[in-house]
N, C-alpha and C positions, 0 to 999 in steps of 0.2 A: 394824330390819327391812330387808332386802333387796327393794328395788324390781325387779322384772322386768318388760320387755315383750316379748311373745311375737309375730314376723310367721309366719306359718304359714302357705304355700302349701298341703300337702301335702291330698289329697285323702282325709279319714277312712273315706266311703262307698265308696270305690273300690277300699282294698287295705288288709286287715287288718295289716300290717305298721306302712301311715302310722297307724293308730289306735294298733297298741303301743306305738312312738316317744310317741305324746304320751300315753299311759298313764303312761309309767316316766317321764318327763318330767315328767307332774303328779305323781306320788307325790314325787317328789326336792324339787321345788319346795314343795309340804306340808311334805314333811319339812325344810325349811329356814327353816318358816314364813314363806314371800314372800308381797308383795304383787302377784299379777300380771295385771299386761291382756295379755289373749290377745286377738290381733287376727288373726282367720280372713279373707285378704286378697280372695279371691272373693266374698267377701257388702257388700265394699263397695262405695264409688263410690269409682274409684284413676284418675285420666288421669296419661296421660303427660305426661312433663316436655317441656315444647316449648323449652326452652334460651334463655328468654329471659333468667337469670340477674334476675330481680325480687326472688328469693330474696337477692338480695346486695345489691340498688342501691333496692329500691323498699319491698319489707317486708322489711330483712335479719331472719335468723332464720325466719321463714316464708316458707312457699312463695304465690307471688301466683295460684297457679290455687286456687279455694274448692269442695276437695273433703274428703274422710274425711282426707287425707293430713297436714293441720295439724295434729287431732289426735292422728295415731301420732305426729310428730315432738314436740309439745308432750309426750307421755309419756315418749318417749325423752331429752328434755332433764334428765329428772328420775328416771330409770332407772339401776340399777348396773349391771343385764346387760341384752341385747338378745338374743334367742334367734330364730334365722333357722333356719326349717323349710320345705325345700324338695325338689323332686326336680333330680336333674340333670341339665342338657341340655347336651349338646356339651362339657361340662367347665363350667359358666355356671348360673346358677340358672335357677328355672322363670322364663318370661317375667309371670308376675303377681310376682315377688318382684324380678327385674328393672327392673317396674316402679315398684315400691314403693322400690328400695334409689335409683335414679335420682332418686327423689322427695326423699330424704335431702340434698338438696345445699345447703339452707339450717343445714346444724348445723356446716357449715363454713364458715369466714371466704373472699374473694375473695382473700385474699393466703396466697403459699408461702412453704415454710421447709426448708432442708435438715437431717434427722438421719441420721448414719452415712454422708453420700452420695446419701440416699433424699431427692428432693425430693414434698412433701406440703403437703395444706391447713392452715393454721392453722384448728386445730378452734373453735366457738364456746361448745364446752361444757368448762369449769377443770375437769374431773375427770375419771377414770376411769370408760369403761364398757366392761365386761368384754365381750365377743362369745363366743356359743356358737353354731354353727351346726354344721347336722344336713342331711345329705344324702346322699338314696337316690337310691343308682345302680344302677340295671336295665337301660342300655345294652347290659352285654356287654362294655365298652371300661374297663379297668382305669386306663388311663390319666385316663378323663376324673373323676373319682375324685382324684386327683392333681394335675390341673389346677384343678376346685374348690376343695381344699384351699387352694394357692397365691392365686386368684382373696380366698379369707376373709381370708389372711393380709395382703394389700394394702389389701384394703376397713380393715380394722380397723387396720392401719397410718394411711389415708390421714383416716380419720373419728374414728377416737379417740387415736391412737398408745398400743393400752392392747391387754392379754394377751384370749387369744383359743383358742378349742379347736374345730376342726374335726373330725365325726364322719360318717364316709361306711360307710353303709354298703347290700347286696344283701336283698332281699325274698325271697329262693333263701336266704338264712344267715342271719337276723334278724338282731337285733341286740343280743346279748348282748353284756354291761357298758358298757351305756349309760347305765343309771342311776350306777352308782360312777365312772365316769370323771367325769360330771357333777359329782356330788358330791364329788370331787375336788378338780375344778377350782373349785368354787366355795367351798371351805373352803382350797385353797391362794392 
């Protein structure tokens, strides 16, 4: 069985778009019979990471602030895919998924490693987890769309060095083939 964990910024009550996204989302995830915690990141307690790196020196692998965020991360240790649902700002995720991905910094080792040239964290977790993320852009600005994109590809570079499918898309044009691309991605 496919373990998932779902961060979900996306506001369901505020744009029927963010609820189809996670409609065809859930149906894909059924249909691949997963196991998944969906974690809707506004209904938690999420602080911000104050940089004191406790995550590396004092509880490595957990974060030393005692918030909701130990438990996403304890999921994600034991997750095949991590699905990031967010909107986007300035090319950048929404600032609650921001501060959730910032939170992330205990599933990486305090020491680097260079691949291809690309210097990155030595991850804390021996295996693949696949990245999906999904991002509505209603900017206006095509580029920041593109800049997201990029931004995923690093994050998933730098946290799992493991394959990754970024999905942008406008609430003006839905977001048709979002379910097959997913399931795509997750059967390739």
């Amino acid at each position: 069985m496919k373990n998932v964990v779902i961060l979900n910024t996306l506001d369901n009550n505020a744009n029927s778009m963010h609820m189809t996204i996670v409609d065809k989302l859930n149906k894909v995830l059924s249909l691949e019979k997963c196991d998944v915690q969906h974690y809707k990141i506004q209904d938690l307690h999420i602080m911000s990471c104050v940089g004191c790196f406790g995550c590396w020196v004092k509880t490595p692998g957990m974060c030393s602030i005692v918030d909701d965020s130990n438990d996403i991360i304890n999921a994600i240790k034991k997750t095949n895919y991590l699905v990031l649902l967010s909107t986007i700002m300035f090319g950048s995720y929404s600032s609650d998924m921001k501060k959730i991905i910032d939170r992330l910094a205990p599933l990486a080792e305090p020491f680097f490693r260079q691949i291809d040239g690309i210097t990155q964290h030595v991850p804390r977790i021996n295996r693949e987890v696949r990245i999906i993320a999904i991002g509505v852009n209603d900017t206006g600005q095509d580029k920041y769309g593109d800049v997201f994109s990029l931004l995923v590809e690093k994050n998933a570079q730098n946290f799992f060095n493991s394959r990754h499918i970024c999905l942008v898309y406008k609430s003006s044009v839905g977001c048709k083939g979002l379910g097959d691309k997913i399931l795509s991605f997750m059967r390739g």
